[in-house]
N, C-alpha and C positions, 0 to 999 in steps of 0.2 A: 705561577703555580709551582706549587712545590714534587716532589715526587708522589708522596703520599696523595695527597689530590688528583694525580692524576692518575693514578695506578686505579681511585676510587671509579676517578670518571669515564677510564675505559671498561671496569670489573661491571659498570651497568647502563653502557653503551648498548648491548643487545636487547636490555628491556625497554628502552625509548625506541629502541629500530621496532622491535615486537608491535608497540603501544601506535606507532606510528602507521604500520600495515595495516593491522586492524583496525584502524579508522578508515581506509582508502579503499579496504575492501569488503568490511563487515557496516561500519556505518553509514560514512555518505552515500552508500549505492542506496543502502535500507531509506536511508532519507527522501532519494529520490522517486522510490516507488510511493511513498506513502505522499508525498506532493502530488506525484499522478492520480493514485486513487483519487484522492480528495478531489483534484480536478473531474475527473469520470465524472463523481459524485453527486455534483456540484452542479454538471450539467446534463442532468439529466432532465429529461420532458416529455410531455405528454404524446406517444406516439413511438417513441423509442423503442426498437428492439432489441434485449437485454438477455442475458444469462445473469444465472445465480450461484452460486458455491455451491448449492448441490446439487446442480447440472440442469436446473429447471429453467426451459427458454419460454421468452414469453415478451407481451406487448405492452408496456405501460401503460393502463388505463386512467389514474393519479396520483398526487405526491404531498407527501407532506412531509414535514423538516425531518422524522423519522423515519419514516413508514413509505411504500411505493405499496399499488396495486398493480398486478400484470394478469393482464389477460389470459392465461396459458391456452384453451378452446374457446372457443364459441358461447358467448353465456358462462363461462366457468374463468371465475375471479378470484384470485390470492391473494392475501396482504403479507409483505414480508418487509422487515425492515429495511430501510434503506444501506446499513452496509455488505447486505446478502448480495447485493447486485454486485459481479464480476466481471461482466463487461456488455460493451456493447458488441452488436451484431451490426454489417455492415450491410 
């Protein structure tokens, strides 16, 4: 390599360093949460105790590819989609 070339290829060594953090810290972690949800997801069953994104806990009553029903009282049943669910209760 000549000088010119390399004077190029140090002047944008910091944007491939940049490009390279933000993948290690901005995407693959994102990646891996969204493999987990989908896992959650995925397994979810009749019977589960669940929370929801807007803080609503409650019992799966049943499921469908979209849609979950949770029991939140006694006789009082909600339908919310299935990606409202935010996690399980242990």
């Amino acid at each position: 390599m000549d000088n010119e070339q390399m004077s190029m290829l140090v002047q944008f060594s910091p944007i491939f360093v940049m490009a390279a953090v933000f993948y290690f810290m901005v995407w693959r972690p994102n990646r891996k949460e969204q493999a987990a949800r989908k896992k959650l997801l995925d397994a979810l069953k009749k019977g589960d105790k669940v929370y929801t994104v807007g803080g609503l806990y409650g019992t799966v009553d049943s499921l469908t590819e979209k849609t979950v029903v949770l029991e939140v009282a006694e006789g009082v049943k909600v339908t919310f989609m299935r990606n409202a669910v935010s996690g399980v209760r242990e």
